[in-house]
matplotlib code that plots the C-alpha trace (Angstrom):
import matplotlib.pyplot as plt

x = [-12.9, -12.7, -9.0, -8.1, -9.9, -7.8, -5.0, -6.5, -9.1, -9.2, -10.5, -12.7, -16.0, -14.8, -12.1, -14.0, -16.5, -13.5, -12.0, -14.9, -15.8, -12.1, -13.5, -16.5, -14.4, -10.9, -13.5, -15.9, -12.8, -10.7, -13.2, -12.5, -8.8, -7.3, -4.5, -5.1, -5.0, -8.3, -7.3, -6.0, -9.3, -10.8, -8.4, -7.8, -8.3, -5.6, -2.9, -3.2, -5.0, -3.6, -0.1, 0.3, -1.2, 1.9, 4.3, 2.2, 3.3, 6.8, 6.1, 3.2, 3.7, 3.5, 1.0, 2.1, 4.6, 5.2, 5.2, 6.5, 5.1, 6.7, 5.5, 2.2, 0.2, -3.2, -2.7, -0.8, 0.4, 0.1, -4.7, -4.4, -2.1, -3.1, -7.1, -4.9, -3.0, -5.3, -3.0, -0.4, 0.6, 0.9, 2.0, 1.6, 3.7, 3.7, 5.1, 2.1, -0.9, -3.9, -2.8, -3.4, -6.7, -7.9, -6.1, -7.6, -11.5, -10.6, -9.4, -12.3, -14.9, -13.5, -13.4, -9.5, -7.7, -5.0, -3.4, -1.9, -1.1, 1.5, 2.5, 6.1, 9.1, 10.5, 13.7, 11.9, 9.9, 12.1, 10.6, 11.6, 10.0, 10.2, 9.4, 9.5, 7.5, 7.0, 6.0, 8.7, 8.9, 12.9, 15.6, 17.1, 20.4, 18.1, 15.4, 17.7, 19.5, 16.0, 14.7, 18.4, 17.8, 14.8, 14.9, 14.0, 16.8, 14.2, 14.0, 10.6, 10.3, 12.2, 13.1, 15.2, 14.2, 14.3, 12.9, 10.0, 10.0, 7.6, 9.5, 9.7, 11.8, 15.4, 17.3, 20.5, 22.2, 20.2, 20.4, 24.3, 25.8, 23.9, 25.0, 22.4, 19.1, 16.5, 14.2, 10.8, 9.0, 5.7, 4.6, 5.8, 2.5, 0.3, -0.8, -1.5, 0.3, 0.0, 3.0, 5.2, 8.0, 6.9, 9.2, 9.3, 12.5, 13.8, 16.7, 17.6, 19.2, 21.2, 19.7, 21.5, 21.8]
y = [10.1, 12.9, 11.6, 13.0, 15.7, 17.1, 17.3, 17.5, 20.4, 21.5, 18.4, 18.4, 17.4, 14.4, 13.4, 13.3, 11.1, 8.5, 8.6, 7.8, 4.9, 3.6, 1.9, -0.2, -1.5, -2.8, -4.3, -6.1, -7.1, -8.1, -10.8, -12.4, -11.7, -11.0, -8.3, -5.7, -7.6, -7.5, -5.2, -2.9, -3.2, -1.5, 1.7, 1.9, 5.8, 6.1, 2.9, 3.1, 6.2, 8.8, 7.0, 6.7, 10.4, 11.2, 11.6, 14.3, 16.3, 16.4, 16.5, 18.5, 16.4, 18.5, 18.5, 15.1, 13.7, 9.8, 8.1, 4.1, 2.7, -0.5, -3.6, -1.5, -4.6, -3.8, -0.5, 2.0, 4.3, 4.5, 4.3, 7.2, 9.5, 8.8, 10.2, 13.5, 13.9, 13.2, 15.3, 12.7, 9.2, 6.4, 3.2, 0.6, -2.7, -5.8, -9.6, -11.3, -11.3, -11.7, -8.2, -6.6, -7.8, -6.0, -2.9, -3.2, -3.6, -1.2, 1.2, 0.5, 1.0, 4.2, 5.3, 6.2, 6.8, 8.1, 4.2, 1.5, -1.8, -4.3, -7.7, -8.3, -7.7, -4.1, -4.9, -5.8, -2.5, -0.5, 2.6, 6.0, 7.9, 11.3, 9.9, 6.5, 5.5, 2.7, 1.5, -0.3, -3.2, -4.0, -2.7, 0.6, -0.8, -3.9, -1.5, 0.6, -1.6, -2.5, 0.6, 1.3, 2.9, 4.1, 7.7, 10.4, 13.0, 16.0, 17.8, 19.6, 19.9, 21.3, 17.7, 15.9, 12.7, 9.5, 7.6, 8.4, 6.0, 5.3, 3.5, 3.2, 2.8, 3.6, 4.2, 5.1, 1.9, 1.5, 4.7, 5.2, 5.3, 7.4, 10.9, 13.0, 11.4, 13.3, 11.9, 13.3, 13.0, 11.9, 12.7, 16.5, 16.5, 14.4, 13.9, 10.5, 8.3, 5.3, 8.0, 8.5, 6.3, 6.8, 8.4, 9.6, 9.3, 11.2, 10.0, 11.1, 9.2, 9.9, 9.7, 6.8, 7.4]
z = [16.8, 19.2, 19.6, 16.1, 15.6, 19.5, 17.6, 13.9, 14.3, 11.1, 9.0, 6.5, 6.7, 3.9, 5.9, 8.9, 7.0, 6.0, 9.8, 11.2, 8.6, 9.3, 12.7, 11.6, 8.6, 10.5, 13.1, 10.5, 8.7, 11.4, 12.4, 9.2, 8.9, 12.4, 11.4, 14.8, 18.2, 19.8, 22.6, 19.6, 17.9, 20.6, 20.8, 17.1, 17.0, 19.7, 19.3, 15.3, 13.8, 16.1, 16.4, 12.3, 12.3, 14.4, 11.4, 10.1, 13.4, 12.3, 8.6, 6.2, 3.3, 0.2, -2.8, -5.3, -2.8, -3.1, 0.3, 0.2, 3.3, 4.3, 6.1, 6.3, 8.0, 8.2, 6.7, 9.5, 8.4, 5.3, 5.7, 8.3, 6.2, 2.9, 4.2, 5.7, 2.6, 0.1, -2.9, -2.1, -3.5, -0.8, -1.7, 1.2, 0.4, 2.8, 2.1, 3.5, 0.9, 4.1, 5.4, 2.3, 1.8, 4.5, 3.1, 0.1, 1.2, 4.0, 0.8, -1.4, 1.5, 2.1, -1.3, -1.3, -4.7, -3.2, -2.2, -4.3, -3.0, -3.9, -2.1, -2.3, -0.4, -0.5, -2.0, -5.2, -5.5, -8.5, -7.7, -6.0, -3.3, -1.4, 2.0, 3.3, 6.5, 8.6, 12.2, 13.8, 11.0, 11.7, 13.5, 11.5, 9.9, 8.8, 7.0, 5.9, 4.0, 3.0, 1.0, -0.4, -3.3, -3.5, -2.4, -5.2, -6.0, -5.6, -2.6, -2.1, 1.9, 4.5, 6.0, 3.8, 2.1, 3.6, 6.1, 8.9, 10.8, 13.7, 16.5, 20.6, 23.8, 23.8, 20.8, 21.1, 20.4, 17.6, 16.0, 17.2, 13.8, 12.1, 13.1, 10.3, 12.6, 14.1, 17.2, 17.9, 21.0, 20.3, 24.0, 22.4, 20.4, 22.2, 25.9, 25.9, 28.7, 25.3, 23.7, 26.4, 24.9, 21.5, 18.3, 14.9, 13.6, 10.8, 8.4, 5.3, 2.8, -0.4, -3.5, -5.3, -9.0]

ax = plt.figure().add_subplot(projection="3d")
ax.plot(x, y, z, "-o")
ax.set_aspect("equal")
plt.show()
């Protein structure tokens, strides 16, 4: 906890209360349903919280934003975020139904109203968004292709809208065609060795009418 409130100083004493929670509940649940490998279990502030928390170094999202995360797993990064951003709309969305139970209790023991859930494969989500995050789920051109679509036409931050998308080691090949991408240094905002070759990268897309 002393992780995130280094870089996070100015919490409140609420989201302070819901960080802290956010480590007894992934490990009691995480015996039942193993969704965060053990080793991770046991630096959840710094390999999960802090990393998802990462985003919100390149990006203040603003009051009544709508933030798709994507393959959200156990929850990261949409749990973190949605606790730092509580005037925003976060909804997490993964194709395997186990994972989201443990996002759900994990939402409900916290308290969050902030967070809807839905199990199902992102293609089939019909709605729009103004960001759309994720942790390394599939390789850019694959996820891309993914959330086609579902990028809202208005434009209410100083980033564009589109995709955040948490990812790591060398990505040029990866990201050689797209010539309007951003890369952040996570090891910019953090002084952790665990960030050295860690990334947000920023990519707007169109909105598709």
């Amino acid at each position: 906890m002393e992780l995130i409130l280094k870089y996070f100083p100015e919490l409140t004493d609420d989201q302070i209360s819901k960080f802290e929670k956010l480590e007894t509940l992934y490990q009691d649940w995480n015996l039942k349903i193993n969704v965060v490998s053990r080793k991770d279990i046991d630096e959840l502030y710094l390999r999960h919280v802090l990393h998802a928390l990462a985003i919100a170094k390149v990006l203040k999202f603003k009051t009544d934003s709508k933030i798709l995360d994507v393959g959200t797993g156990g929850g990261f990064p949409g749990v973190p975020l949605a606790i730092l951003f509580p005037e925003c709309s976060f909804h997490l969305v993964d194709s395997i139904a186990k994972k989201l139970k443990v996002v759900n209790e994990v939402v409900e023991g916290l308290g969050l109203t902030n967070i809807k859930t839905t199990h199902s494969r992102v293609e089939d989500i019909k709605d729009t968004y103004d960001f759309i995050v994720s942790r390394a789920v599939a390789a850019m051109p694959t996820f891309v292709h993914w959330v086609k679509g579902k990028i809202t036409k208005q434009q209410n931050h100083d980033l564009k809208n589109g995709i955040l998308y948490l990812k790591g080691g060398d990505l040029s090949e990866e990201l050689q065609d797209y010539k309007t991408v951003t890369i952040y240094n996570i090891s910019d905002f953090y002084t952790e060795v665990f960030f050295e070759t860690k990334k947000v990268v920023h990519l707007p897309l169109k909105y598709k009418g």
